[in-house]
C-alpha positions as CSV (number, residue, x, y, z in Angstrom):
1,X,-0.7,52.2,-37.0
2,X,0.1,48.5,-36.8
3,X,-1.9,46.2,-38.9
4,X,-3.2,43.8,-36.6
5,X,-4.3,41.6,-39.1
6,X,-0.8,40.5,-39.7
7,X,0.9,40.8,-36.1
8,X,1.6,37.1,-35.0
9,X,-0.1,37.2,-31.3
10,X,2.0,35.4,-28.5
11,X,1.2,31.7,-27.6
12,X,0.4,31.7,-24.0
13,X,1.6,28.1,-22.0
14,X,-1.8,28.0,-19.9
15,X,-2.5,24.8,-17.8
16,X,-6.1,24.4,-18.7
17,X,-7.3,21.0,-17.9
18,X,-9.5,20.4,-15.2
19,X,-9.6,16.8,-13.8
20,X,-13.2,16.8,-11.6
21,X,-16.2,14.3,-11.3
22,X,-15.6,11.3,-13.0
23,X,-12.1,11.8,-13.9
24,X,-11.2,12.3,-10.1
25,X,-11.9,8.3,-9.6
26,X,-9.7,7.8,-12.2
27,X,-7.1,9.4,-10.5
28,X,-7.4,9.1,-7.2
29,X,-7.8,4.9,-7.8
30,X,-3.9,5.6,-9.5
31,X,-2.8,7.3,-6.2
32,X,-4.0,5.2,-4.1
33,X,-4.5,1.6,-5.3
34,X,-0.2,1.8,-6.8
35,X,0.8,1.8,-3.4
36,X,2.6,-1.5,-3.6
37,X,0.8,-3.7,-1.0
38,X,-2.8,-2.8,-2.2
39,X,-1.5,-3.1,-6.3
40,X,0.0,-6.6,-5.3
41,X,-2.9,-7.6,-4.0
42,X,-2.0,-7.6,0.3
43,X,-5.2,-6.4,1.3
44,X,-8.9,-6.8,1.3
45,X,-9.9,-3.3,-0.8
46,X,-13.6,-2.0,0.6
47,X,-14.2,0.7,-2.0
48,X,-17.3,3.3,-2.0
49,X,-17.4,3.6,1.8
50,X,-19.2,7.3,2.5
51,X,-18.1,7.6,5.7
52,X,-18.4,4.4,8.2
53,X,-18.8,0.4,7.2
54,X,-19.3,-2.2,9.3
55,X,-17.4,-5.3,8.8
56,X,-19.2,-8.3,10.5
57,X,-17.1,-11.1,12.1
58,X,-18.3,-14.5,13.3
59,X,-17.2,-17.0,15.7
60,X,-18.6,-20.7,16.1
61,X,-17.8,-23.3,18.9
62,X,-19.3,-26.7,20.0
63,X,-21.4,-26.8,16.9
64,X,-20.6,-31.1,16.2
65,X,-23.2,-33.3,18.2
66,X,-24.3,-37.2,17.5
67,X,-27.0,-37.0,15.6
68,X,-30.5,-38.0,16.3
69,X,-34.2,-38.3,15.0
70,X,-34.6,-34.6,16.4
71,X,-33.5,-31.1,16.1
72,X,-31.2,-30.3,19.1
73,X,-30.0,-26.3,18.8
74,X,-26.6,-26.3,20.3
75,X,-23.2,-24.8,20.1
76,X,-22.0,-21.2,20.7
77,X,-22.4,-18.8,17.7
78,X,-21.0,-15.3,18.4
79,X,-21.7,-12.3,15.3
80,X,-20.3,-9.2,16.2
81,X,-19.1,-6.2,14.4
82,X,-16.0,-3.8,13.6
83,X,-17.0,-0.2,12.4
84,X,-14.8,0.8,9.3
85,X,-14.1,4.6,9.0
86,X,-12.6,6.6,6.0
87,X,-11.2,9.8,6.8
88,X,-11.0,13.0,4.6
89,X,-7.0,13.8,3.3
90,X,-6.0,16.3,1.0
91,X,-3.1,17.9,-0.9
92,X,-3.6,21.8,-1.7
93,X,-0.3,23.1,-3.7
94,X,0.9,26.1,-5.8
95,X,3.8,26.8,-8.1
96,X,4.6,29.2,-10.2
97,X,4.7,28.1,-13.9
98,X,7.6,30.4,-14.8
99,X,10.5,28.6,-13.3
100,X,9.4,25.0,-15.0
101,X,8.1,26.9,-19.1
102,X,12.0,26.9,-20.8
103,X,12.5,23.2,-19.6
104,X,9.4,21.9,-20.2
105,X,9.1,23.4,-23.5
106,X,13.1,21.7,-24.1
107,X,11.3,18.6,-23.5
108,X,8.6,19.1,-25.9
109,X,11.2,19.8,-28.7
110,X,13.2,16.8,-27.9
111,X,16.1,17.8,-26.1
112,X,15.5,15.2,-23.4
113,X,17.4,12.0,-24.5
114,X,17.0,10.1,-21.8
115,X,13.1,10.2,-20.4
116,X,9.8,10.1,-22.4
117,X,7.7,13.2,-20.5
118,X,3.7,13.9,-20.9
119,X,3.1,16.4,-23.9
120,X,1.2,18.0,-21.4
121,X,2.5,19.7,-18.1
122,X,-0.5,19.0,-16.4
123,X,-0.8,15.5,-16.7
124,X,3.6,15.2,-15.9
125,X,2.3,17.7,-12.4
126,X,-0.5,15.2,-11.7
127,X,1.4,11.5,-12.2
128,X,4.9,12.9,-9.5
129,X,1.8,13.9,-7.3
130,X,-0.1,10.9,-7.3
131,X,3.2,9.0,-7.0
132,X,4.0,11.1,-3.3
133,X,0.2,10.2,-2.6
134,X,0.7,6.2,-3.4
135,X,3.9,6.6,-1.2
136,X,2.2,7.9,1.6
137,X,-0.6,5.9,1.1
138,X,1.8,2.8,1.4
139,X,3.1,3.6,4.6
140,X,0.0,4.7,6.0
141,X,-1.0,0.7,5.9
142,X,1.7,-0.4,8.1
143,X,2.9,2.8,10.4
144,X,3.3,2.0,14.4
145,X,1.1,4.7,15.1
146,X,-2.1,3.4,13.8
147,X,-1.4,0.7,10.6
148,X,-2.3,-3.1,10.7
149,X,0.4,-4.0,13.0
150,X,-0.6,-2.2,15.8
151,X,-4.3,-2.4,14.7
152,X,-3.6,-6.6,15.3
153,X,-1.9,-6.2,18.3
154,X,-4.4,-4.3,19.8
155,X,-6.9,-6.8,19.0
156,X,-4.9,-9.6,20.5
157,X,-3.1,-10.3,17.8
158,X,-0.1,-13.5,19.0
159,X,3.2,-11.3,19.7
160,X,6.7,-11.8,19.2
161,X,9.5,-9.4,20.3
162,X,11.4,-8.5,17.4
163,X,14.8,-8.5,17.5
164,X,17.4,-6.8,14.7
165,X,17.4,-8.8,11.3
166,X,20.7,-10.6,10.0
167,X,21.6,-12.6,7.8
168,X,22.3,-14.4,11.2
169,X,18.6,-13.9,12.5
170,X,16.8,-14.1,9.6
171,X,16.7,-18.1,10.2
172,X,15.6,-18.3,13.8
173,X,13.2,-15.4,13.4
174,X,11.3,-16.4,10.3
175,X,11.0,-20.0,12.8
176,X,9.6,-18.1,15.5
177,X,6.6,-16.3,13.8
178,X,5.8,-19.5,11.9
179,X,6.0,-21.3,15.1
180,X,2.9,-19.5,16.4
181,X,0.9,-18.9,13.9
182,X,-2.9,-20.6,14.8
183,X,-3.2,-24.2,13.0
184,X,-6.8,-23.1,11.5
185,X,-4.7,-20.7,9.0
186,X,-1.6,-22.7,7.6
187,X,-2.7,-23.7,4.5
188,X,-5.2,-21.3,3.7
189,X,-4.6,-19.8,0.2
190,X,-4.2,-15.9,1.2
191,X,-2.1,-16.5,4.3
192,X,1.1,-14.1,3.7
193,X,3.7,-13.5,5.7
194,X,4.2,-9.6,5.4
195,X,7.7,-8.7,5.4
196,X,10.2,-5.3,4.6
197,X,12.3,-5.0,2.0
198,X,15.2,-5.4,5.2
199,X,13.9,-8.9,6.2
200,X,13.3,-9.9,2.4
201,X,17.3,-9.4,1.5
202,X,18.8,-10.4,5.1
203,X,16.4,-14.3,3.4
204,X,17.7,-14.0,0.0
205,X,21.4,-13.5,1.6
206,X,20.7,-16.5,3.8
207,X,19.7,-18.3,1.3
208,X,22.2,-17.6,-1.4
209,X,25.1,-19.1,1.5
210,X,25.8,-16.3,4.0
211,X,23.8,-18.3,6.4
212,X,25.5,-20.6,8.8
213,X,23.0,-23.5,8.7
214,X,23.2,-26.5,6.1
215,X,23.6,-24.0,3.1
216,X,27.2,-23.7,3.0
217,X,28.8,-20.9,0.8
218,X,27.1,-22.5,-2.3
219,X,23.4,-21.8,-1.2
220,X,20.0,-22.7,-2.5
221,X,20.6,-24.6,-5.5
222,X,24.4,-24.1,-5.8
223,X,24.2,-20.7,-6.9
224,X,25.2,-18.7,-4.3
225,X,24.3,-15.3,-4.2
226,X,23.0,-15.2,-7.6
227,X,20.0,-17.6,-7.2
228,X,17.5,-14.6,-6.6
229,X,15.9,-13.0,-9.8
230,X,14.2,-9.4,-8.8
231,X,10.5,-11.1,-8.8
232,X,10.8,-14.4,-8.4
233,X,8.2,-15.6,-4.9
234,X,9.8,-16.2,-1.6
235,X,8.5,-18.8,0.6
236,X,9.3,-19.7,4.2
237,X,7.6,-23.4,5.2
238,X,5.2,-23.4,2.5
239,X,4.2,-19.5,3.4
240,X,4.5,-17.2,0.6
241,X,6.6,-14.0,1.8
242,X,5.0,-10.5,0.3
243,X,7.6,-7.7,0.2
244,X,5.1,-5.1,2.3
245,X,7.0,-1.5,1.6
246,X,5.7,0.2,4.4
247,X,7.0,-1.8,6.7
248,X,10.4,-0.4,6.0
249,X,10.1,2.2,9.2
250,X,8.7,-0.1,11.5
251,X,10.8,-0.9,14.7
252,X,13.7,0.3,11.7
253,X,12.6,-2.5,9.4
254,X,12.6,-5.4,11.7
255,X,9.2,-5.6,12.1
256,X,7.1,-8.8,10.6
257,X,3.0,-9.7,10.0
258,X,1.9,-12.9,9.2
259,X,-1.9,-13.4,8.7
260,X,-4.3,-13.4,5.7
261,X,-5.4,-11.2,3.0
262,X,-8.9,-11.2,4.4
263,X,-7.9,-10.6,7.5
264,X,-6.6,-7.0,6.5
265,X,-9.3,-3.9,4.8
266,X,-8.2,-0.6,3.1
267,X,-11.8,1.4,3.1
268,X,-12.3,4.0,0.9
269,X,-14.7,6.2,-1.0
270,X,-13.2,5.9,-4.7
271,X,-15.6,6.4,-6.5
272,X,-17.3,8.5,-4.0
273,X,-18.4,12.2,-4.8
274,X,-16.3,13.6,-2.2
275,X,-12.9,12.8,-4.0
276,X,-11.6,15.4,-6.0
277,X,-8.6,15.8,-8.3
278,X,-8.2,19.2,-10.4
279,X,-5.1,21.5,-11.5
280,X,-6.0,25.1,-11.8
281,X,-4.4,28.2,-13.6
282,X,-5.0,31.5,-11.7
283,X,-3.5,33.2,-14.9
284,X,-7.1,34.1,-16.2
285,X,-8.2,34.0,-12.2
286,X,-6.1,36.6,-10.7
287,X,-3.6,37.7,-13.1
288,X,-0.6,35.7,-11.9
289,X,1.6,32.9,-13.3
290,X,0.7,30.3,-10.6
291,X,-1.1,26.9,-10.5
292,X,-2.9,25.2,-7.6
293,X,-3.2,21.5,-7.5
294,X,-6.4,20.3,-5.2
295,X,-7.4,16.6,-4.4
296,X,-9.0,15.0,-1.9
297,X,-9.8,11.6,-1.2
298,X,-10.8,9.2,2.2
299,X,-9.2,6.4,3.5
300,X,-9.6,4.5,6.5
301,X,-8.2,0.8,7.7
302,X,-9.9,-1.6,9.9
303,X,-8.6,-5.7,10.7
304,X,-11.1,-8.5,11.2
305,X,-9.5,-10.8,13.9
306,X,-6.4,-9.9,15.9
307,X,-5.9,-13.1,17.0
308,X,-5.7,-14.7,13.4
309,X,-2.4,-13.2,13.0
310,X,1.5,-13.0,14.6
311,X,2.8,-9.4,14.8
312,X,7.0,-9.7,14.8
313,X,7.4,-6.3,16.7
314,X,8.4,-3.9,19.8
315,X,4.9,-2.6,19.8
């Protein structure tokens, strides 16, 4: 007989952390809030939204009189409402653990040179899955289908036709979107002209002399195409640019939104009992070597006035 006492017993790679409750807000406000334009700061962020809030807007004309000795009610005040509503996503997965245990384990000895990886698989599972979510979350801001572009133009946002973005177009177009914008916004401290990564290099190009007006081959500042350090602000006419990722697949990247940060809201429940994060191993479950990944979250987006914007687009 074998004497148990002594037999080493095998160590068995189990996934065994459960991310639920308060954890979930944890994670789900890394998924969602790294999408670039919300991290950066592009958007008004309405957070612990159940299911439907309403944003109020106002409107006030004729309100200046001469004054007098009495009270004299006049001008036009208009308060109405837009509903903002966060909608239920998900992501249900399943893998096998077997195909990932001799790398990961690699890793964990030091094999890997070249990247520092979570000492746990779970956690390594959970960041590449909240970094699809941010993604996705990113482009779901500023999609044709139903982002803010076509949000604003809907709501009678000012429209200009887009046309495809050059180093040879970049000039005229940039003109044209200012050129309309309402004067009751230049100036205002969140006004950002919303741009994709396209326009943003056809402006740096233009500006480091590839443009055929006044810059010559030397461009801004004599430096010629070195004058742009990854990070340093572009302005257009005193406008701050804001590089707006999910515009990248709009009318194939030619697509432009200038208005204010408060003019744009990202709803949703955060810290709300109805998001979820949590990895499970159905080793102990059902006997096989499989892990599901469950989350859940809400999101919803809703602009205040269409008109207090220019959309540079087909739509």
């Amino acid at each position: 007989m074998r004497n148990l006492r002594n037999t080493k017993l095998s160590t068995v790679n189990t996934i065994n952390s459960t991310y639920a409750g308060e954890f979930a807000g944890d994670y789900i406000s890394a998924a969602i809030l790294s999408a670039s334009t919300i991290a950066n700061g592009g958007v008004t962020v309405r957070p612990n939204i159940k299911f439907k809030e309403v944003v109020k807007t106002l409107t006030s004309s004729n309100i200046i009189q001469d004054a007098t000795c009495d009270f004299d009610d006049s001008g036009v005040v208009t308060l109405s409402e837009k509903v903002l509503t966060v909608y239920e996503k998900q992501v249900n997965l399943q893998l096998c653990k077997t195909p990932f245990q001799s790398d990961w384990d690699a890793v964990q000895m030091g094999y890997s040179a070249f990247d520092v990886m979570p000492s746990s698989f779970s956690d390594f599972f959970i960041g590449k899955i909240l970094k699809d979510v941010a993604l996705n979350t990113e482009n779901y801001l500023w999609n044709a289908t139903n982002g803010f572009p076509k949000l604003l133009v809907d709501d009678g946002a000012i429209k200009e036709t887009s046309v495809a973005i050059t180093q040879s177009t970049i000039l005229d177009s940039l003109k044209a979107v200012v050129a309309k914008l309402p004067q009751a916004l230049y100036g205002r401290e969140d006004l950002r002209l919303f741009v994709s990564q396209k326009v943003a290099k056809a402006y740096v190009s233009f500006l480091g002399g590839y443009g055929a007006t006044g810059l010559g081959s030397n461009g801004f500042a004599n430096q010629g195409p070195t004058w742009y350090t990854n990070g340093t602000s572009l302005t257009f006419e005193g406008i701050q640019l804001f590089v707006a990722n999910g515009l990248n697949s709009v009318d194939s990247g030619n697509s432009m939104v200038l208005t204010t940060i408060e003019n744009l809201y990202f709803g949703t429940g955060l810290l709300d009992d109805q998001n979820l994060v949590k990895t499970i191993d159905m080793q102990d479950i059902d006997g096989s070597k499989n892990v599901r990944f469950i989350m859940r979250w809400t999101q919803g987006l809703q602009v205040g006035f269409g008109a207090d914007s220019v959309v540079f687009s087909s739509l």
